[in-house]
The first five atom37 places (N, CA, C, CB, O) and aatype in JSON, in Angstrom:
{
  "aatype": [20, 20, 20, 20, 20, 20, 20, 20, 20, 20, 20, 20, 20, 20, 20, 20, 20, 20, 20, 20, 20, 20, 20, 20, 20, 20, 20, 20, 20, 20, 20, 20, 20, 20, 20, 20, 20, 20, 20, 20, 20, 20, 20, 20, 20, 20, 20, 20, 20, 20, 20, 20, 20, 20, 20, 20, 20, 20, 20, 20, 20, 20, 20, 20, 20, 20, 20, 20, 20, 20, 20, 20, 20, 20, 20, 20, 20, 20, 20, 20, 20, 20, 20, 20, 20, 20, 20, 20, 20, 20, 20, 20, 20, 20, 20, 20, 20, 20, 20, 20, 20, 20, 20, 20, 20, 20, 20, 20, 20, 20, 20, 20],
  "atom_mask": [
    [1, 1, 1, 1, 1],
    [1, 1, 1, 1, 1],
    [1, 1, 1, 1, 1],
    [1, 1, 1, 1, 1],
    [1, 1, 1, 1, 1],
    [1, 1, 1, 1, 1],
    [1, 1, 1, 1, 1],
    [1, 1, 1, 1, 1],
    [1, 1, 1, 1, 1],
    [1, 1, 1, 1, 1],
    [1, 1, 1, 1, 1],
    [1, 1, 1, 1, 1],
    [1, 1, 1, 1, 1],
    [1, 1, 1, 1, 1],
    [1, 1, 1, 1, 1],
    [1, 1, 1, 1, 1],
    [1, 1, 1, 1, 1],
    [1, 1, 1, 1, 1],
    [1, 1, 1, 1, 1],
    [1, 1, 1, 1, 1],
    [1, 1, 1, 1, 1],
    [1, 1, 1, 1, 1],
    [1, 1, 1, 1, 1],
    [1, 1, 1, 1, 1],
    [1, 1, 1, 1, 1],
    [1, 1, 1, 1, 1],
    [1, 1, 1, 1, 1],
    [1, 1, 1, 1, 1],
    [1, 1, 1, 1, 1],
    [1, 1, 1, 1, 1],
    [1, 1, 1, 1, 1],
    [1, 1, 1, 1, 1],
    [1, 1, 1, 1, 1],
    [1, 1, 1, 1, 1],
    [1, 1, 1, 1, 1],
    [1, 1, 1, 1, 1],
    [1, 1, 1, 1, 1],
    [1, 1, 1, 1, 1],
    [1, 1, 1, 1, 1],
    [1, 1, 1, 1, 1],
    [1, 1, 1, 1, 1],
    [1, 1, 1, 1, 1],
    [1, 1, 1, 1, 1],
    [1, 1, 1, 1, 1],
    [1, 1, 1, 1, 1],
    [1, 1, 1, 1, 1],
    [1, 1, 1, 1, 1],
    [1, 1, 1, 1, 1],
    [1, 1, 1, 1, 1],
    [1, 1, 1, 1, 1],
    [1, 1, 1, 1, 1],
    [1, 1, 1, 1, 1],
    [1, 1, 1, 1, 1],
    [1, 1, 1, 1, 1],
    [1, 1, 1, 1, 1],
    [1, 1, 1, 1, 1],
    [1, 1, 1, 1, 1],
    [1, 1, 1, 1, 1],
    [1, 1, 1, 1, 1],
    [1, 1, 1, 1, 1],
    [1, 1, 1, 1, 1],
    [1, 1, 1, 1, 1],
    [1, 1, 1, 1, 1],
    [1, 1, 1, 1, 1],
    [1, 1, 1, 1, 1],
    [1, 1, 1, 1, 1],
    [1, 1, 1, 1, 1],
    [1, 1, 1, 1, 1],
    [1, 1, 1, 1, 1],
    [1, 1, 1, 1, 1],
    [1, 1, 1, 1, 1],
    [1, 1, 1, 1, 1],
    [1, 1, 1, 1, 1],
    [1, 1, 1, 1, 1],
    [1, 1, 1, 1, 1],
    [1, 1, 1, 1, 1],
    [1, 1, 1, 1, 1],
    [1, 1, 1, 1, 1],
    [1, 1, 1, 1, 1],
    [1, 1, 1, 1, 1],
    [1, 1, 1, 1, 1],
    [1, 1, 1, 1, 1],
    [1, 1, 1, 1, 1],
    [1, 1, 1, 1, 1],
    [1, 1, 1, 1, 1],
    [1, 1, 1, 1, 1],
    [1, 1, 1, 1, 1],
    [1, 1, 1, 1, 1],
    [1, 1, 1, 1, 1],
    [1, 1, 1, 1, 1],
    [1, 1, 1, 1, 1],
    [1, 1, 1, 1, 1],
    [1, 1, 1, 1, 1],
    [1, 1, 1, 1, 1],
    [1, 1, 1, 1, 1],
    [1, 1, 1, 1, 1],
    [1, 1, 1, 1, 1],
    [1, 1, 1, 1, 1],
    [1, 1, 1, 1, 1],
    [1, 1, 1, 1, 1],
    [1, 1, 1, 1, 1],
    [1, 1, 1, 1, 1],
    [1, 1, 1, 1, 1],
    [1, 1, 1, 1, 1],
    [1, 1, 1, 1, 1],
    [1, 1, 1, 1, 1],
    [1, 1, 1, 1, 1],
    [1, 1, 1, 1, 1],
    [1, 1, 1, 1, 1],
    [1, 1, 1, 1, 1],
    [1, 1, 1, 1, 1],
    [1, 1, 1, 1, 1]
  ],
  "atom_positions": [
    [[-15.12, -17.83, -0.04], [-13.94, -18.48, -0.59], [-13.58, -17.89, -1.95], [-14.15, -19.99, -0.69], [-12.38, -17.65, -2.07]],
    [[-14.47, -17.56, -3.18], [-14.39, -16.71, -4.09], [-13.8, -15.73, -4.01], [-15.23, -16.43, -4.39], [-12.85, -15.36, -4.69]],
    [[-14.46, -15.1, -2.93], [-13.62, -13.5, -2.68], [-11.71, -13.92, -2.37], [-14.52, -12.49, -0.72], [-10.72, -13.66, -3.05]],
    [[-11.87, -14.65, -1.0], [-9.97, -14.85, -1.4], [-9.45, -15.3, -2.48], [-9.21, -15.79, -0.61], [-8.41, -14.72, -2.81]],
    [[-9.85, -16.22, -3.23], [-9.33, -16.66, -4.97], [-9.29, -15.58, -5.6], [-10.31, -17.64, -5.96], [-8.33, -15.48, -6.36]],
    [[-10.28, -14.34, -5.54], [-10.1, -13.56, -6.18], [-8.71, -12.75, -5.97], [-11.14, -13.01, -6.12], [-7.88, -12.42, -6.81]],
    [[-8.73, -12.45, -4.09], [-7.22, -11.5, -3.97], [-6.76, -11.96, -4.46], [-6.36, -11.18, -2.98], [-6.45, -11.5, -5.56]],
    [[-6.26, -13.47, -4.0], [-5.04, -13.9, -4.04], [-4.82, -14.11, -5.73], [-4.89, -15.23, -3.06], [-3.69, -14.48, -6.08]],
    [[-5.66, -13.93, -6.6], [-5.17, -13.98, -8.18], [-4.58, -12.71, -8.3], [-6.38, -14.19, -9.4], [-3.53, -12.44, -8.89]],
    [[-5.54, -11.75, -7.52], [-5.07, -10.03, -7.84], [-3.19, -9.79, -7.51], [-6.18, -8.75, -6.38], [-2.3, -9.3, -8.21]],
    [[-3.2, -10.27, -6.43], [-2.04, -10.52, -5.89], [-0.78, -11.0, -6.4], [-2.29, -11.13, -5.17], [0.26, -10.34, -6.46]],
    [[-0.98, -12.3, -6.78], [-0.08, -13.1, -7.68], [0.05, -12.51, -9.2], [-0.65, -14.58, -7.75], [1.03, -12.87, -9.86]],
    [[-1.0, -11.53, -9.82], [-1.1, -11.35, -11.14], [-0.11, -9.92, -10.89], [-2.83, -11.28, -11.82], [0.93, -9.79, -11.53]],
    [[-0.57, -8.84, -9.86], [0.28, -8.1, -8.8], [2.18, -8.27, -9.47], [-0.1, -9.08, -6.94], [2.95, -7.89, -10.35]],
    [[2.07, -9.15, -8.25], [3.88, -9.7, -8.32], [4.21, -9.9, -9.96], [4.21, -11.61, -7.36], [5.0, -9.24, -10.63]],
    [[3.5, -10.83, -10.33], [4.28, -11.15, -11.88], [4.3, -9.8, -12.39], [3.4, -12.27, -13.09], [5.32, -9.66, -13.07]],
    [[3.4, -8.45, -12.34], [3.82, -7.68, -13.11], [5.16, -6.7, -12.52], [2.63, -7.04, -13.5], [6.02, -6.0, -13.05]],
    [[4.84, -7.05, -11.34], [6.28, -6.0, -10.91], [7.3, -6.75, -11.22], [6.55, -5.51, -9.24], [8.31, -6.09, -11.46]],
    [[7.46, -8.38, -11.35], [8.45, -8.72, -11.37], [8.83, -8.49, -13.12], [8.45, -10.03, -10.65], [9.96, -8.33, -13.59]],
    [[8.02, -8.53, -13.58], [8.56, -8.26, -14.86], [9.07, -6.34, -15.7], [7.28, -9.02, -15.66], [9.77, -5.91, -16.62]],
    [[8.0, -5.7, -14.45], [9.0, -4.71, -14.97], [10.79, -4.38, -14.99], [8.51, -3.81, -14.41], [11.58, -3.91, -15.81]],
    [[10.86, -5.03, -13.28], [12.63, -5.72, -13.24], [13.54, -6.29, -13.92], [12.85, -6.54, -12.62], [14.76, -6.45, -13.8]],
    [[12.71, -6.59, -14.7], [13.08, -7.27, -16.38], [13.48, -6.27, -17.4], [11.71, -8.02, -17.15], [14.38, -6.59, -18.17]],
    [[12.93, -5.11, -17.51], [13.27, -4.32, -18.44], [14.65, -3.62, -18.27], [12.25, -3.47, -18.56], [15.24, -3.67, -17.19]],
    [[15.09, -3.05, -19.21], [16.32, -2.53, -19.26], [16.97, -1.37, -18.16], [16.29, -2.05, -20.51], [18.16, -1.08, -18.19]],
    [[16.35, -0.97, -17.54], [16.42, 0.04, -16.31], [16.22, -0.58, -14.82], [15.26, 1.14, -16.51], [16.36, 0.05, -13.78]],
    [[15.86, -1.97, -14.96], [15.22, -2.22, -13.82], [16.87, -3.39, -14.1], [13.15, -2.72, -13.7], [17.76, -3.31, -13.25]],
    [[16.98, -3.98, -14.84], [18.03, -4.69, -14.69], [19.58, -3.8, -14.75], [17.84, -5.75, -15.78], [20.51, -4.16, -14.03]],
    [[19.68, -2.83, -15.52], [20.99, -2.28, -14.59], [21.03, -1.51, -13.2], [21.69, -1.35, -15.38], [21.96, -0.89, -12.68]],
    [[19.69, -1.75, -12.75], [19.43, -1.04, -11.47], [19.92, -2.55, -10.49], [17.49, -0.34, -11.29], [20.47, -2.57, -9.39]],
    [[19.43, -3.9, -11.49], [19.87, -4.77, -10.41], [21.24, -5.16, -10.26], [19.21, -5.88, -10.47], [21.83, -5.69, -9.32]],
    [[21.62, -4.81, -11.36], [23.37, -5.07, -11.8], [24.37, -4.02, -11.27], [23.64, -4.98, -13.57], [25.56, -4.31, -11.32]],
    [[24.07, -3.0, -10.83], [24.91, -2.01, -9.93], [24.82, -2.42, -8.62], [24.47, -0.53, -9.98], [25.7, -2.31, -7.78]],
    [[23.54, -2.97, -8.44], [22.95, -3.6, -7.15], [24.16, -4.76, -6.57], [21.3, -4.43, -7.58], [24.65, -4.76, -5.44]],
    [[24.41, -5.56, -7.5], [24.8, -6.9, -7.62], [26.35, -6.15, -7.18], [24.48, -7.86, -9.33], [26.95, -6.6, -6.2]],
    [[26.9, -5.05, -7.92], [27.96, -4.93, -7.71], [28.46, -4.1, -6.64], [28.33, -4.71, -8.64], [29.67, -3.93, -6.6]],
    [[27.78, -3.58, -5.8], [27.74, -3.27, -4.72], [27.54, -4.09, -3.66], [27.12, -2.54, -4.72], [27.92, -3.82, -2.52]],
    [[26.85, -5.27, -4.04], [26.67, -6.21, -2.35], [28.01, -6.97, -2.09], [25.25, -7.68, -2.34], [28.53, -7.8, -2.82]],
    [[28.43, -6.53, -0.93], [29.52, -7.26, -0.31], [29.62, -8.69, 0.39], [29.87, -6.51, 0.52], [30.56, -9.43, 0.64]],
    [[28.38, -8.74, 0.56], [28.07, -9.85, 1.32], [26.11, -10.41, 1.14], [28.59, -9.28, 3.01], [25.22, -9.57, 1.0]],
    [[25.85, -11.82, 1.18], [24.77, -12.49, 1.16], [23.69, -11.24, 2.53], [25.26, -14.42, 1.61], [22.62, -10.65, 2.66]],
    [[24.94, -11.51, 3.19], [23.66, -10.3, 4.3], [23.1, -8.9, 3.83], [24.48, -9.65, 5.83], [22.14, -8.3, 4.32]],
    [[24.03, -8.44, 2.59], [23.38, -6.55, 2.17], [22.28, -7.06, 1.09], [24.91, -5.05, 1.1], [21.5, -6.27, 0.56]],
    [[22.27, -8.45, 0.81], [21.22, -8.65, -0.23], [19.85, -7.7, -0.07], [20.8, -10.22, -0.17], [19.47, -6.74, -0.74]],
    [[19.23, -8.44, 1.24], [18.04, -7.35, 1.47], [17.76, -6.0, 1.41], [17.75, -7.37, 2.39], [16.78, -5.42, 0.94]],
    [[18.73, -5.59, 1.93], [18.92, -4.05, 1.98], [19.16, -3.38, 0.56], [20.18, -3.7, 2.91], [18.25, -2.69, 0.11]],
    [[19.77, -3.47, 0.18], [20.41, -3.71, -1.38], [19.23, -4.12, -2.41], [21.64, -5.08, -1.4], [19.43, -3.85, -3.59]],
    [[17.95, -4.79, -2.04], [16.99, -4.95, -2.98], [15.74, -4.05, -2.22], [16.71, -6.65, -3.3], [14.69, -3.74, -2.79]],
    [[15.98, -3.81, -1.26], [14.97, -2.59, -0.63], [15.24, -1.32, -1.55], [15.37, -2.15, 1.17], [14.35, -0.7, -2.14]],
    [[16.63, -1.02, -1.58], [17.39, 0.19, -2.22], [16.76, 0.24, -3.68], [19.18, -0.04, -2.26], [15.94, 1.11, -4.0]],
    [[17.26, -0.9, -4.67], [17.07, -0.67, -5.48], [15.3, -0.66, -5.77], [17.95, -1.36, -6.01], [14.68, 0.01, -6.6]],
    [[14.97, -1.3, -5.13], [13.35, -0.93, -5.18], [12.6, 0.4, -5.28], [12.81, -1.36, -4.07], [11.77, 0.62, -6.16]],
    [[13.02, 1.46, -4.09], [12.93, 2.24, -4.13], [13.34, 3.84, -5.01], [13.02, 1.87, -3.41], [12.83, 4.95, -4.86]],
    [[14.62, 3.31, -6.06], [15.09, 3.73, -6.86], [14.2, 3.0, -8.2], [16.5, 3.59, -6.62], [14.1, 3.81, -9.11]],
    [[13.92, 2.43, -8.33], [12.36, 1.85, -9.2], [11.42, 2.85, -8.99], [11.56, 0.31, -8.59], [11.05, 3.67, -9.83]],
    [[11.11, 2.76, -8.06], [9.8, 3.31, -8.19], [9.94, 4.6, -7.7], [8.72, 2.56, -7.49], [8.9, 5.19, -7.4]],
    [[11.0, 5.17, -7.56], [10.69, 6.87, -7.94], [11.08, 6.74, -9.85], [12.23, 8.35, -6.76], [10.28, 7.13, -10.7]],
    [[12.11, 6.26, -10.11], [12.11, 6.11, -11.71], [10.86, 6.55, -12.33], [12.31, 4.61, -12.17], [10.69, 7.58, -12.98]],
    [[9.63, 5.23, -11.92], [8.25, 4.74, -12.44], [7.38, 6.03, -12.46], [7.55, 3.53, -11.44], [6.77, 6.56, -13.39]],
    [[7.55, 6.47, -10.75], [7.41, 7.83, -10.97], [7.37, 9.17, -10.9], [7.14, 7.88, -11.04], [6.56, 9.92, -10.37]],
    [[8.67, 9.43, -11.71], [9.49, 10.66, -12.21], [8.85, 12.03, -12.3], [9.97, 10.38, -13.56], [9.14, 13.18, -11.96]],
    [[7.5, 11.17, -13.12], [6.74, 12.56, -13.71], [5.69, 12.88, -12.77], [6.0, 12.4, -15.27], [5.51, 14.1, -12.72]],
    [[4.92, 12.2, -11.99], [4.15, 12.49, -10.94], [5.27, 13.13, -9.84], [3.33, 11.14, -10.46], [4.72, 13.59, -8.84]],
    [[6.53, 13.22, -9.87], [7.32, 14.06, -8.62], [7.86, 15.2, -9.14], [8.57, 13.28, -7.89], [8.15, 16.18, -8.45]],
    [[8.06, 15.1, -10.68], [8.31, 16.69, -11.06], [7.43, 17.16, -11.13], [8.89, 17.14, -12.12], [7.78, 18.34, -11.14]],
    [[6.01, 17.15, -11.21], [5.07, 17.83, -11.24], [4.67, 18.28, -9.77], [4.16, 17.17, -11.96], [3.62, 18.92, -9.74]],
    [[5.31, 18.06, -8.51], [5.36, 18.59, -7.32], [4.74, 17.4, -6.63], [4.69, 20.0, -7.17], [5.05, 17.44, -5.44]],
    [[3.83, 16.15, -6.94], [2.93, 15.27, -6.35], [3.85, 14.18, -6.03], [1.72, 14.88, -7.23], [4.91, 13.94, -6.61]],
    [[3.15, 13.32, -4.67], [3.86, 12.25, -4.31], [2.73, 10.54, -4.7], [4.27, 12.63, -2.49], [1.51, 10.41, -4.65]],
    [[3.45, 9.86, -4.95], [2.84, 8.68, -5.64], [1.25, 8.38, -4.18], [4.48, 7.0, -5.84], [1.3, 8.79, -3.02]],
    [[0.53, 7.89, -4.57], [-0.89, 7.46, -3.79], [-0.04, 6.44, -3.52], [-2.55, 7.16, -4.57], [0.34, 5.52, -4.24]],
    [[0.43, 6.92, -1.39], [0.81, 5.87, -1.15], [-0.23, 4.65, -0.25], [1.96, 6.28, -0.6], [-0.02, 3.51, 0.18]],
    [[-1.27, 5.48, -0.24], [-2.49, 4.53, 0.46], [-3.44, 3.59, -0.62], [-3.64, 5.65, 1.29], [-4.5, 3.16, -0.16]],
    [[-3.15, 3.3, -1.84], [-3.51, 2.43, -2.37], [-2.79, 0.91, -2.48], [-3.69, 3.0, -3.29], [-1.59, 0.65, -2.4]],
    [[-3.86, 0.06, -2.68], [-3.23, -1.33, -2.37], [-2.23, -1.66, -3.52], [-4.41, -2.54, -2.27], [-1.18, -2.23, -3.24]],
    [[-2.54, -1.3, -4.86], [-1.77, -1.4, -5.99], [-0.4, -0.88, -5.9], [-2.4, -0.79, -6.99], [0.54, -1.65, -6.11]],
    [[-0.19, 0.3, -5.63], [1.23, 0.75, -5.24], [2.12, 0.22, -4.76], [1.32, 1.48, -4.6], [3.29, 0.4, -5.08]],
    [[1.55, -0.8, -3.59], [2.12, -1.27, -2.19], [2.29, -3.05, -3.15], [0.64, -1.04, -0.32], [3.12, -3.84, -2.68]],
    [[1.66, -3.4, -4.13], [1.59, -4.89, -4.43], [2.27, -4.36, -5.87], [-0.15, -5.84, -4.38], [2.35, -5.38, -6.54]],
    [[2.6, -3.63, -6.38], [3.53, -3.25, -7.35], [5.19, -3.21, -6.76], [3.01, -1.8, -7.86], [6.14, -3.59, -7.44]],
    [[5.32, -2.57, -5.15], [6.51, -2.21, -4.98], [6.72, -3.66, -4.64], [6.85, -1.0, -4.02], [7.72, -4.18, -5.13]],
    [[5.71, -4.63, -3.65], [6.33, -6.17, -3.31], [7.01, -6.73, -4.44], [5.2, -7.29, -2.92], [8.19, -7.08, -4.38]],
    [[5.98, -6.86, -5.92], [6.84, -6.86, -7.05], [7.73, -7.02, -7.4], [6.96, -6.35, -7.42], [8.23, -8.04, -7.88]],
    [[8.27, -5.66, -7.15], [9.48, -4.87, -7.68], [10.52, -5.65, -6.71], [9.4, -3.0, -7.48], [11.53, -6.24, -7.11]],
    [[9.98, -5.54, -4.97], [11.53, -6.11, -4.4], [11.53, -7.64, -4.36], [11.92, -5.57, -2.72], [12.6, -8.22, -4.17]],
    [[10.25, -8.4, -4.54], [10.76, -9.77, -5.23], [11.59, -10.14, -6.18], [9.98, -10.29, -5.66], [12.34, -11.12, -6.13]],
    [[11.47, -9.29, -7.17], [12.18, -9.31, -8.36], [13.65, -9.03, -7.88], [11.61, -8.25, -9.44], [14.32, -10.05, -7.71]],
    [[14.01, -8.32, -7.72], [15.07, -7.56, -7.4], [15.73, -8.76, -6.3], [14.6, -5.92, -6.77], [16.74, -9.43, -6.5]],
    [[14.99, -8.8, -5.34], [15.59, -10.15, -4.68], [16.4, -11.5, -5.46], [14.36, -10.77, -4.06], [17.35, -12.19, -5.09]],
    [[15.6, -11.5, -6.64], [16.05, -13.23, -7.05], [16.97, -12.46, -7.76], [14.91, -14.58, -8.04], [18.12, -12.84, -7.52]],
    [[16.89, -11.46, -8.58], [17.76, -10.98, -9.71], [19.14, -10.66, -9.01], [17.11, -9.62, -10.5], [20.12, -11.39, -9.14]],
    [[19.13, -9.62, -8.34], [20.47, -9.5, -7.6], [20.95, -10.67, -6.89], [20.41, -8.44, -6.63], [22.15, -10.94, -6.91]],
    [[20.19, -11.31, -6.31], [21.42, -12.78, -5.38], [21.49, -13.74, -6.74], [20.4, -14.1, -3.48], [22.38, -14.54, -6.46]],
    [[20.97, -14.08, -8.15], [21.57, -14.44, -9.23], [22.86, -13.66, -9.72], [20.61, -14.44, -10.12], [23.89, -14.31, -9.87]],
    [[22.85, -12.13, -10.01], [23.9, -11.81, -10.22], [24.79, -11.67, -9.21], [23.81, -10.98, -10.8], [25.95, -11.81, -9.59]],
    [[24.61, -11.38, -7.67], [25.31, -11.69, -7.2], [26.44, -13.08, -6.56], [24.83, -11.16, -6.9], [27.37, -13.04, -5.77]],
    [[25.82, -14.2, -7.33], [26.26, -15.38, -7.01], [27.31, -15.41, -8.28], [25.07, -16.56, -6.84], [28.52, -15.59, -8.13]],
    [[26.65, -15.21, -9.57], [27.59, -15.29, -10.78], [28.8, -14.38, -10.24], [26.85, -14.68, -12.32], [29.96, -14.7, -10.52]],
    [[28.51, -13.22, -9.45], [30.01, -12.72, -9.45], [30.86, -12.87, -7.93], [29.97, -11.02, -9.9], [31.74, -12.12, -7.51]],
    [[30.34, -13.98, -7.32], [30.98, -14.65, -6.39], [32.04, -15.54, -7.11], [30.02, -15.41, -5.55], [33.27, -15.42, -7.1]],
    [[31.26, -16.42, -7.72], [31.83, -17.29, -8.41], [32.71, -17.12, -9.19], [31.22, -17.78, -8.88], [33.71, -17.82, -9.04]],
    [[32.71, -16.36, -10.07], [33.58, -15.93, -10.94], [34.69, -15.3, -10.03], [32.92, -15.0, -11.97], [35.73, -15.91, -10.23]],
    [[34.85, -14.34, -9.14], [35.7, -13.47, -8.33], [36.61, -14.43, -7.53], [34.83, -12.5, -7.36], [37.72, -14.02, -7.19]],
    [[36.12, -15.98, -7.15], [36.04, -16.19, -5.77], [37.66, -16.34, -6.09], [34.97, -17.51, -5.03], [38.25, -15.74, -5.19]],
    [[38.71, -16.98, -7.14], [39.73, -16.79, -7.14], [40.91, -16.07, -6.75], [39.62, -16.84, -7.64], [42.09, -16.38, -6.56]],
    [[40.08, -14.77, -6.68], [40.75, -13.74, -5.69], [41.22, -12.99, -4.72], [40.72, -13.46, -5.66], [41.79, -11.92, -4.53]],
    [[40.51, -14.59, -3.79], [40.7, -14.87, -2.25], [41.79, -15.61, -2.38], [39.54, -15.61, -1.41], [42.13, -16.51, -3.16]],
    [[42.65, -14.67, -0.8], [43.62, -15.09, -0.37], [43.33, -16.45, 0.59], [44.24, -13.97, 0.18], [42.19, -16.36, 1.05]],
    [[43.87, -17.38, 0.94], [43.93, -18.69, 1.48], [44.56, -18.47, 2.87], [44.75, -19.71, 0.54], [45.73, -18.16, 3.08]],
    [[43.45, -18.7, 3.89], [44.35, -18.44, 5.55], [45.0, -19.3, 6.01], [43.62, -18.23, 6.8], [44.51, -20.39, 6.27]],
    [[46.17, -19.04, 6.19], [47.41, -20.24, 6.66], [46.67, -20.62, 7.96], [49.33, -19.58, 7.02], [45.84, -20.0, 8.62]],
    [[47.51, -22.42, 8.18], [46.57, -22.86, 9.34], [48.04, -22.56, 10.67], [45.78, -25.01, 9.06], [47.84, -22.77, 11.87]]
  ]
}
């Protein structure tokens, strides 16, 4: 039982850090182009897959100019990118709701 308390801290400690790199200044206009590109509640996912993956080549830049591809068989990589598209999940359907809301005026009204 120790041993799972342990993942599951690794895990959860995991997410909070990816989610907070999403926080930083690159990771949030990555979610804000994001935001302004989703057309609909349905591209959310896709749209935070995207920007995920544009994260983490960002993260890392310098391990791919140097010709190498990130260690994709480690567990850290893989619980860094969940992270990243958790984050990206709440962040973009927040900004994407603020600019529902704000926009929604700009719907035309269907005659009955």
């Amino acid at each position: 039982m120790d041993q799972v308390n342990s993942y599951l801290g690794q895990a959860i400690s995991a997410l909070q850090s990816g989610f907070l790199k999403v926080n930083e200044p690159a990771g949030l206009v990555i979610a804000l182009i994001a935001a302004i590109l989703v057309s609909s509640w349905r591209n959310l996912v896709p749209m935070a897959l995207l920007a995920t993956v544009v994260l983490v080549g960002i993260k890392n830049l310098p391990t791919l100019q140097s010709g190498h591809l990130p260690n994709f068989t480690q567990t850290g990589f893989w619980t860094q990118a969940g992270g990243y598209l958790l984050g990206y999940l709440i962040i973009i359907a927040v900004f994407f709701g603020l600019k529902s809301m704000l926009f929604r005026g700009g719907r035309t009204a269907k005659a009955h």
